[in-house]
ROLUMKOL-627755 format. One record per residue (C-alpha): x, y, z. Coordinates in steps of 0.2 Angstrom, whole numbers, padded with zeros to 4 digits, always signed. Last residue first. Layout:
N
XYZ...
//
This chain:
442
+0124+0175-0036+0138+0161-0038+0139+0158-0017+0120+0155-0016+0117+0146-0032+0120+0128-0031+0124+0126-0013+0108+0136-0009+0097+0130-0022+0102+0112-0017+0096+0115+0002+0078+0121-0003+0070+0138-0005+0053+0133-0003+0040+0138-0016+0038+0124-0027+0036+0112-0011+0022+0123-0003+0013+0122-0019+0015+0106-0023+0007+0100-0005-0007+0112-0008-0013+0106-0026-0008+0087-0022-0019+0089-0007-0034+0097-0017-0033+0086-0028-0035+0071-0017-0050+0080-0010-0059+0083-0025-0053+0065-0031-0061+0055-0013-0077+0066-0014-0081+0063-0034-0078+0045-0032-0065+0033-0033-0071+0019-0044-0080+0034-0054-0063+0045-0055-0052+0027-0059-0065+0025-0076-0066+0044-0081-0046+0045-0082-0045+0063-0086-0044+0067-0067-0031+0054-0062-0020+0059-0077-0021+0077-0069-0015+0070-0053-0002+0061-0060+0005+0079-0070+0004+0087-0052+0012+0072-0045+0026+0072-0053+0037+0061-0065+0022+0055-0074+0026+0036-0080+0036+0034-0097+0033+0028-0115+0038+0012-0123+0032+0011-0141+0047+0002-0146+0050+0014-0159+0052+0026-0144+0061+0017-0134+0075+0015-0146+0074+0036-0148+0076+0036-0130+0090+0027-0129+0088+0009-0122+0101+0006-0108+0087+0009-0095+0072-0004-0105+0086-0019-0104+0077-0031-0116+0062-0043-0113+0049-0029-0118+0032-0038-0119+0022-0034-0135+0010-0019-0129-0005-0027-0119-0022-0032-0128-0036-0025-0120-0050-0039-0118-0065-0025-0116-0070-0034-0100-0052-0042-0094-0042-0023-0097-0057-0015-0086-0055-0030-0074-0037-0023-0073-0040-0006-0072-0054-0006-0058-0041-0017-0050-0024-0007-0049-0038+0006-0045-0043-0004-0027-0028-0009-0023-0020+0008-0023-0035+0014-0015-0035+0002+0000-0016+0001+0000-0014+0022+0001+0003+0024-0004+0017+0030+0007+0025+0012+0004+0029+0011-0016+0019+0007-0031+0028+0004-0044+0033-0014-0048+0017-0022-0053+0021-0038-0051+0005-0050-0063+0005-0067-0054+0005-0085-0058+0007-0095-0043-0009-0107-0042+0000-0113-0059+0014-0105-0065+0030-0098-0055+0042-0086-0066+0038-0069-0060+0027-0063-0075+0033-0042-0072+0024-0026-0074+0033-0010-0072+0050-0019-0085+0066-0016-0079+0064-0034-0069+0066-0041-0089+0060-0058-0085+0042-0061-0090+0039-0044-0097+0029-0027-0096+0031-0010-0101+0029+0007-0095+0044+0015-0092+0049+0024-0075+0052+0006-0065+0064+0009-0049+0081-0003-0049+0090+0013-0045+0097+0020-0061+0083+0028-0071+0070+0038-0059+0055+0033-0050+0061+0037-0032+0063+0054-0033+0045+0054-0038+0040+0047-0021+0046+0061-0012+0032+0073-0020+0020+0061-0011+0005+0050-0018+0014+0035-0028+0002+0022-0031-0013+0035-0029-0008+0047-0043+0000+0031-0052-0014+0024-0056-0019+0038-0065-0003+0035-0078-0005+0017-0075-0024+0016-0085-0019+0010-0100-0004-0003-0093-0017-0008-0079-0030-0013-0092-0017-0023-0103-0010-0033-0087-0027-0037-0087-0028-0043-0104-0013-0053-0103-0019-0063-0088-0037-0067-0094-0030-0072-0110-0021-0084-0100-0001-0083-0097+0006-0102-0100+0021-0093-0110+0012-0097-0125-0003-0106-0119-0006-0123-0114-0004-0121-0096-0017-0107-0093-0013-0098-0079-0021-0080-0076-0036-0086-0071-0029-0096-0055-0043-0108-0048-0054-0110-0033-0068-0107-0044-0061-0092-0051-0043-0084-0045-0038-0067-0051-0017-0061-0047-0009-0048-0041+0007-0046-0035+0014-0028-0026+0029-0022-0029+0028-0008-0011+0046+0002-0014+0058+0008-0005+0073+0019-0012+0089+0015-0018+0104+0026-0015+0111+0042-0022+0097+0054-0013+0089+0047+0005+0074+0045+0012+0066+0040-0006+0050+0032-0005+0048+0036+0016+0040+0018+0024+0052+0024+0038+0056+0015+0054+0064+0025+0067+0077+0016+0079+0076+0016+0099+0073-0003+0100+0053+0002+0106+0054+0016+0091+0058+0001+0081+0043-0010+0088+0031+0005+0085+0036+0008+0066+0035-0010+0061+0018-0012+0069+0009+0003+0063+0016-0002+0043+0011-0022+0047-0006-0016+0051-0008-0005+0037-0001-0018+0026-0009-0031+0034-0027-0021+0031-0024-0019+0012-0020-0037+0010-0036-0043+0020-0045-0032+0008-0034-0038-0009-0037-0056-0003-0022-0067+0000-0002-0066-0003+0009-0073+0011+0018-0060+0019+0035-0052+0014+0045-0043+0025+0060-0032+0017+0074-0020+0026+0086-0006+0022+0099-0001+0033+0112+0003+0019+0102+0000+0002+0100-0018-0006+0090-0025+0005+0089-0035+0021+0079-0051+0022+0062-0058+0028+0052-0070+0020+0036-0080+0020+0028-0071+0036+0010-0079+0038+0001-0064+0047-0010-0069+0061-0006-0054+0074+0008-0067+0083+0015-0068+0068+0016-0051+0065+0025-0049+0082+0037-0062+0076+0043-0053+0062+0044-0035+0070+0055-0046+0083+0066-0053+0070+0068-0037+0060+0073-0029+0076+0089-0045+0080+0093-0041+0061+0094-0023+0066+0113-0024+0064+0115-0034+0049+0133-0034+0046+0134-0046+0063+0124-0051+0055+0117-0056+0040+0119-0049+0022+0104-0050+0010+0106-0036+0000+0119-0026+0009+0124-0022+0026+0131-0006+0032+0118-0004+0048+0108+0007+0058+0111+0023+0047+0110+0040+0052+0095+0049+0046+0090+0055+0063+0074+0053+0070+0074+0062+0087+0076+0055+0107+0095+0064+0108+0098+0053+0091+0087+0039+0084+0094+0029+0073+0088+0023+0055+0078+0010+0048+0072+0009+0032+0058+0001+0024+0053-0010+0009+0034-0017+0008+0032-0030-0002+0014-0033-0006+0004-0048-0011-0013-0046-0020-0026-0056-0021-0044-0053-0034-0059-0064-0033-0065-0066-0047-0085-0074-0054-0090-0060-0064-0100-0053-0050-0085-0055-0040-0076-0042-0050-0091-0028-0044-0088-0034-0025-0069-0031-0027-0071-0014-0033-0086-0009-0019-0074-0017-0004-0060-0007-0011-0070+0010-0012-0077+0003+0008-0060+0004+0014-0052+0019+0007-0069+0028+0016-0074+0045+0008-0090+0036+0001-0096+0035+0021-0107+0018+0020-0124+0020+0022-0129+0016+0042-0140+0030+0047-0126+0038+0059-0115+0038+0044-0103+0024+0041-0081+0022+0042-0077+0003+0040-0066-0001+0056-0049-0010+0061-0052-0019+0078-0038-0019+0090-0036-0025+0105-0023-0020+0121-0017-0034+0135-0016-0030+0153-0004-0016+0160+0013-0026+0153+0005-0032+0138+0007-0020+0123+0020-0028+0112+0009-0042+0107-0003-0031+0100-0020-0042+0102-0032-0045+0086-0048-0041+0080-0050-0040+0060-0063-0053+0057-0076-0044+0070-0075-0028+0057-0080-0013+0068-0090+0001+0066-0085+0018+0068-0096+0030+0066-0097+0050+0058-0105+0064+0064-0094+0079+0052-0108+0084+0040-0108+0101+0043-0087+0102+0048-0085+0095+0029-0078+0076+0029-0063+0066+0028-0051+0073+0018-0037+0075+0032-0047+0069+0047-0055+0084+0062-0072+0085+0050-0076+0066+0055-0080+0070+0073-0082+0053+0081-0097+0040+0084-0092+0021+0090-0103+0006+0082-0118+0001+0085-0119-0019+0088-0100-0022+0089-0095-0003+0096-0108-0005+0109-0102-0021+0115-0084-0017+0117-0087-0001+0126-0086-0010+0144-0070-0016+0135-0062+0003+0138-0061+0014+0122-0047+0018+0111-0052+0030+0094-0040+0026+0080-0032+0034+0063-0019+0024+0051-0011+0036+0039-0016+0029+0020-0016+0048+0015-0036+0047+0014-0039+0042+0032-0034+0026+0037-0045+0015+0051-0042+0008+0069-0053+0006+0084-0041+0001+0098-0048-0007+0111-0040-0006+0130-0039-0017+0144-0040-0032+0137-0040-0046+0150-0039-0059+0134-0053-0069+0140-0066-0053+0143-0060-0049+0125-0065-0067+0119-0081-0066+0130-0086-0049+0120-0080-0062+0103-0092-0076+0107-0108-0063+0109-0102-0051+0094-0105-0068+0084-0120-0075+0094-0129-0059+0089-0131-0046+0103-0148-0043+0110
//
């Protein structure tokens, strides 16, 4: 028999007229998978979950130990509100299991749920809020182009703002989904967007922003424009990034605020921004997972390449924004949108409760401008930079011994083998800049 739970929610679906379930989860890359099924499905997938073929997913599993199940979380069912001419269409994001039940150890999902498990048993509970930059450009002849939408500018309106009137349905859709939209605005780049939801916990977190991504992308193409979460779609302008605040509550409360302390930053706070500072140069493997996303991380362009943190100095990687009390927050600045948000949250984790148990002191706070800094002045201020590759990321990742057992020995073979091949293709391709820069010389 079905528990009371799955009971009220297969009456729910019968309620809805849904005529389709989508069961969703992320393979390694962060790129949302799903298997649809019919509602006469519904109660299986609740009670025993749904079986597929994990060898055909990036990273996944070996073909000999592809059987694989999909089992729903009931807190994540929703309708997409643009799906509703033919009866509506649920969705259910999943945790990946073996047919005897144990958690798959190649799931983003469950590596999160394991990191935020062990800071609970210290008393935390760990919320992040991401803002996720994106672009939109037209589509030409029914392709992508990399035309722009719009010549607006940071926070222009329209009729400047072309896609306002797109922005405002992706807005409203997530509202219908659940989300609580605090802000939506264009960006500093030509066709270039911002929504930002109210922050939560890291695993609901993680779940908006694949939710949001799948969302933003579909109503776009629906408007005839693509939507890319790209890091850096196009050279000489800004790229997109994904800062994402973090913050430790306890007993209802905010660890990182003390109000009688310099600043009103707790030890708790300053030590976990001193983990994340130690452990960044792994971090940024998954933070920042393509080759693309490493012409975003360069001086110029409002990216952080220098590892540093302040309480104003927005060229810092982790920033104080000014709001104390429930508010105080830790911005870590470098992550952008291709990365994986259950991994990305889960090591920006790991490293800050590592920072919090060993009480890591942070480097002194770096309040001036770190870009117009030589680099003999950011030497002496003990200011070093971020990897600008993924090859060198990757290998910080694996020396790491702390983010390598938070992952897991499947999730960093098969992440390095990625890097490995993708780097490889990229080194050997003759690309467009070669060709204007040597082919009429030689």
């Amino acid at each position: 028999m079905p528990s009371d739970e799955v009971t009220a929610l297969l009456e729910r679906i019968k309620a809805d007229n849904v005529k389709f379930i989508r069961l969703q989860f992320s393979d390694l890359q962060g790129q949302p998978k799903n298997v649809a099924i019919p509602p006469i499905q519904a109660e299986k997938a609740l009670t025993d979950g749904i079986s597929f073929d994990g060898s055909s997913i990036e990273g996944f599993a070996r073909i000999e130990e592809s059987d694989m199940v999909l089992k729903p979380d009931i807190s994540t069912y929703t309708l997409l509100p643009w799906r509703t001419d033919e009866g509506a269409v649920a969705r259910f994001i999943c945790d990946v299991k073996f047919p005897d039940g144990r958690a798959f150890e190649g799931d983003p999902r469950h590596i999160l749920k394991k990191v935020v498990a062990d800071a609970a048993k210290d008393g935390y509970e760990f919320n992040t809020g991401p803002e996720l930059e994106f672009f939109l450009f037209k589509m030409i002849d029914g392709r992508p182009s990399l035309e722009f939408q719009d010549h607006g500018g940071y926070f222009d309106l329209a009729p400047t703002d072309l896609a306002e009137n797109v922005r405002r349905a992706i807005v409203l859709a997530l509202t219908e989904m659940g989300f609580v939209v605090e802000a939506s605005h264009h960006e500093v780049a030509k066709s270039q967007h911002e929504i930002d939801f109210k922050y939560g916990p890291a695993l609901q977190m993680a779940d908006n922003v694949v939710t949001f991504k799948f969302a933003t992308k579909t109503i776009a193409l629906m408007n005839n424009l693509h939507a890319t979460f790209m890091a850096k779609p196009i050279y000489g302008i800004n790229g997109s990034g994904m800062h994402t605040n973090c913050s430790l509550f306890k007993d209802g409360e905010n660890a990182f605020f003390d109000p009688d302390a310099p600043l009103q930053l707790s030890e708790t706070a300053l030590h976990f921004i001193g983990g994340v500072l130690k452990h960044i140069r792994g971090i940024t493997r998954i933070a920042n997972p393509t080759i693309n996303s490493y012409k975003r991380l360069v001086p110029g362009y409002e990216a952080p390449v220098y590892i540093s943190w302040s309480t104003s100095n927005r060229t810092a990687l982790c920033r104080v924004p000014s709001p104390r009390g429930k508010s105080t927050r830790m911005e870590l600045r470098s992550p952008d949108p291709t990365c994986n948000p259950y991994l990305t949250f889960a090591v920006i984790l790991a490293a800050g409760m590592d920072g919090v148990r060993n009480r890591i002191e942070p480097p002194a706070s770096a309040d001036q401008n770190i870009f117009e800094l030589s680099p003999e002045e950011r030497t002496a201020a003990g200011i070093d930079v971020l990897p600008d590759n993924p090859m060198e990321a990757n290998q910080y990742l694996l020396e790491d011994d702390l983010l390598c057992s938070v992952l897991g020995d499947h999730v960093v073979e098969n992440l390095t083998k990625l890097t490995e091949m993708e780097w490889d293709s990229y080194r050997s391709m003759v690309h467009p800049w070669e060709v204007e820069h040597y082919f009429y010389q030689h």
